[in-house]
C-alpha positions in Angstrom: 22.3 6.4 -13.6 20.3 4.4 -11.1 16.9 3.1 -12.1 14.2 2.9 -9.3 13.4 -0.6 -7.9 9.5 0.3 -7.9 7.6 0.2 -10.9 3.5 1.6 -11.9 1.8 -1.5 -12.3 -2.3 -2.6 -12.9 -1.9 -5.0 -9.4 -4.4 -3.8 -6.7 -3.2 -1.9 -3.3 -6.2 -2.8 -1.5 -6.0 -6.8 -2.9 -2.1 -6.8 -1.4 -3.1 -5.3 1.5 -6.0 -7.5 2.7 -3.7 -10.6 1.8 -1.5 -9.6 4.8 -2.0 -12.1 7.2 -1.0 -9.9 10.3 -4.3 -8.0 11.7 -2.3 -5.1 12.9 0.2 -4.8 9.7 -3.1 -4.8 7.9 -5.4 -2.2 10.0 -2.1 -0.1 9.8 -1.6 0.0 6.2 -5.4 1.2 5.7 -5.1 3.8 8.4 -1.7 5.1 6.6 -3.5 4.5 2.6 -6.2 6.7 4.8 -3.9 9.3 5.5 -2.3 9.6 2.4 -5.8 10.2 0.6 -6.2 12.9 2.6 -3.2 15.0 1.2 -3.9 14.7 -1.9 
């Protein structure tokens, strides 16, 4: 059986995501953490 790479951890989303050092990649990933919020 195959075992998913990812894995639940404690480590921060918004801690990873402000240590990307390209403005855009950054500003993207909030708008898209943004958009997922909203589905839930």
């Amino acid at each position: 059986m195959i075992e998913n790479k990812t894995k639940p951890t404690k480590a921060s989303v918004i801690r990873f995501l402000n240590s990307i050092e390209n403005e855009t990649r950054r500003n993207d990933s909030f708008v898209l953490i943004e958009k997922m919020e909203s589905l839930r």
